[in-house]
N, C-alpha and C positions, 0 to 999 in steps of 0.2 A: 931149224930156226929156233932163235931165244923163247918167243915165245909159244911154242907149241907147249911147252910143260903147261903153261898157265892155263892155255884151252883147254889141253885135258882133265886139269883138276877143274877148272869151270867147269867143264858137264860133268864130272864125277858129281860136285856137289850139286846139281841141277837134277840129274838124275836121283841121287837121294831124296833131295826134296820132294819130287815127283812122287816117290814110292811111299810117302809121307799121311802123301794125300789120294793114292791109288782108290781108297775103299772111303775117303773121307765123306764124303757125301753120302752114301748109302742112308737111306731114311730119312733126309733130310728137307722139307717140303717145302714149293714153289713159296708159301705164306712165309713159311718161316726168313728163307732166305728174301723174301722182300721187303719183310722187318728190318732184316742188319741191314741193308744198302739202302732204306731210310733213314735210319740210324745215324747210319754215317754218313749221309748226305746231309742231316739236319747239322749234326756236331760240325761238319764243312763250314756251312752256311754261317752258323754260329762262331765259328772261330773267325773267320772272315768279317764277319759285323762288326766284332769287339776288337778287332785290329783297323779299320776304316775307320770307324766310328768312335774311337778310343775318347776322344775329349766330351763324345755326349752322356748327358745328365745318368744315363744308364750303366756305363762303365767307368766315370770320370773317379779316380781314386783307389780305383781295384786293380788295376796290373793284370785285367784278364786277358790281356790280349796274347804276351806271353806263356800264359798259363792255359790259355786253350789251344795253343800251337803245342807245348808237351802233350797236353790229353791226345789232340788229333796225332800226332805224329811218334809216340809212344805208347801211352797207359793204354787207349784205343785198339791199339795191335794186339795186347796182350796174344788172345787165342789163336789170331793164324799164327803169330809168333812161333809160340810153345809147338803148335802141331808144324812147322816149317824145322824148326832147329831143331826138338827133339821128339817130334812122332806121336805125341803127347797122347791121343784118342784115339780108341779104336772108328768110332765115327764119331766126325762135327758137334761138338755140344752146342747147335745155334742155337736154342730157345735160352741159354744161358748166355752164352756170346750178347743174345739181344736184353736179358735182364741187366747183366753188366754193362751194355751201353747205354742202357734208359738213366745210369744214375748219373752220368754227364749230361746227357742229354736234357733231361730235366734240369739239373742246377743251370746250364745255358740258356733255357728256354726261360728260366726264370730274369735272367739279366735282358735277354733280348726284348722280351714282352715287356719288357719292365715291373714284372712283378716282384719282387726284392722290396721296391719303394713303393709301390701303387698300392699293396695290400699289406695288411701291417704282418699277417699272419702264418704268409708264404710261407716264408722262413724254417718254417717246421717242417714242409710239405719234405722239401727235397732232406732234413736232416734225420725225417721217420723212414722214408722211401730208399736212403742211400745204403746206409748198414744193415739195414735191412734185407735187403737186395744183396748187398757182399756177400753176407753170413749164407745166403739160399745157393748163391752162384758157388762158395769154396766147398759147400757140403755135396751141392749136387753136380758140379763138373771136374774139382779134385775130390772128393771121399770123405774129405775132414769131416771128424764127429761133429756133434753138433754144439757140445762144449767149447769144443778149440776155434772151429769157427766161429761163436758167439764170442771168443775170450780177445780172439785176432781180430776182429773187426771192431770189437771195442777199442782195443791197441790205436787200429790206426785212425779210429774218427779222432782218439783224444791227440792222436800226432797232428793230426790236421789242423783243430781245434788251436793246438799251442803256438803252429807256423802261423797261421791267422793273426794271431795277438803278439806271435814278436815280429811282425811283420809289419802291421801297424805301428808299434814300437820302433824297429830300424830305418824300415823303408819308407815310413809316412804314409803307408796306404790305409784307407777305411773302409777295411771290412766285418771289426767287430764295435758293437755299437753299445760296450758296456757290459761290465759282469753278467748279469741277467741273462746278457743274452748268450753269453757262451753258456752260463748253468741250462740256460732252457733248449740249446742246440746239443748236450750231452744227454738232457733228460730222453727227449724226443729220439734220438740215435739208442737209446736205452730201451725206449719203448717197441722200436721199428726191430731193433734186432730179438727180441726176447716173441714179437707177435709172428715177425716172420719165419723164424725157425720154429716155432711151436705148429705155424699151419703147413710148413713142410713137411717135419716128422711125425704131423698126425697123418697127413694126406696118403696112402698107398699110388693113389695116380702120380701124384708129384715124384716121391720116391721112387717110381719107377722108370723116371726120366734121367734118372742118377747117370751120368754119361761113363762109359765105358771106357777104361782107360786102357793104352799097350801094357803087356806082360811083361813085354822085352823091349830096349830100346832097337829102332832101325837103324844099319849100320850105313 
């Protein structure tokens, strides 16, 4: 029949995958694993508000509703991604998996609580915590030194940083609320990456959670 080729290649690549994640778990513990599926239960939850709720005083002008459907439904994957398509870890980097979803996490929980407006000062919270948190996640689950990772994480906060402000520019949305504040959302991303990579590469415990990567890829 036509399509028996299709079946077959379906579980060939079923079966790769499979073999992907054979050993993937290995050390990977009850805690850890009920941090990520909090994680992404909250960013759920969180996408879902800002999409219902789009016209209230907490998301009205920001376009997050969109924008937290790519997090959940893309940026979020990252890790099983990588280890599904290309076998990426010798075992699960969860404790990183879950550093990398607190920085979503966090800036959602900021719009849902309504901290963004409530507190003048939030603002910092998630722009110290976010690159911060990258710069810990690229050194310690890809290997990146701690320069490239500091240089890459600065790269992409100021990417962010610029879609913000042409964004409000094209789209009419307000999420930047004046020079000041993108200089002080740079500063603070300057701060969080410089404090967070200094306490990883001092730390030997930290470092030793450095995730283990395949040698070879699986075919």
């Amino acid at each position: 029949m036509h399509f028996a080729p299709s079946v077959a290649a379906t579980a060939r690549d079923f079966a790769r995958v499979t073999k992907r994640f054979a050993h993937v778990w290995e050390g990977v513990t009850w805690h850890a694993l009920a941090v990520n599926v909090l994680l992404r239960l909250l960013i759920l939850a969180f996408t879902i508000d800002a999409l219902i709720n789009a016209g209230d005083d907490r998301f009205a002008g920001k376009a997050l509703g969109p924008r937290n459907v790519g997090i959940l439904l893309g940026l979020s994957m990252l890790f099983p991604l990588l280890q599904a398509v290309r076998g990426q870890w010798k075992r699960y980097p969860m404790w990183f998996d879950n550093l990398y979803l607190s920085i979503f996490a966090l800036d959602m929980a900021g719009n849902t609580l309504n901290l963004y407006n409530a507190i003048e000062w939030w603002d910092h919270v998630p722009h110290f915590h976010g690159p911060g948190a990258l710069a810990v996640v690229m050194m310690g689950a890809f290997g990146m030194r701690a320069i490239a990772a500091m240089g890459l994480t600065t790269i992409l906060h100021t990417a962010l940083e610029t879609q913000e402000y042409y964004g409000d520019v094209f789209l009419h949305t307000h999420n930047v609320k004046g020079i000041a504040d993108t200089v002080n959302d740079e500063l603070f991303a300057l701060f969080g990456v410089f404090i967070y990579a200094f306490i990883f590469t001092r730390s030997m415990y930290l470092r030793r959670r450095r995730a283990p990567r395949q040698h070879s890829r699986s075919s």
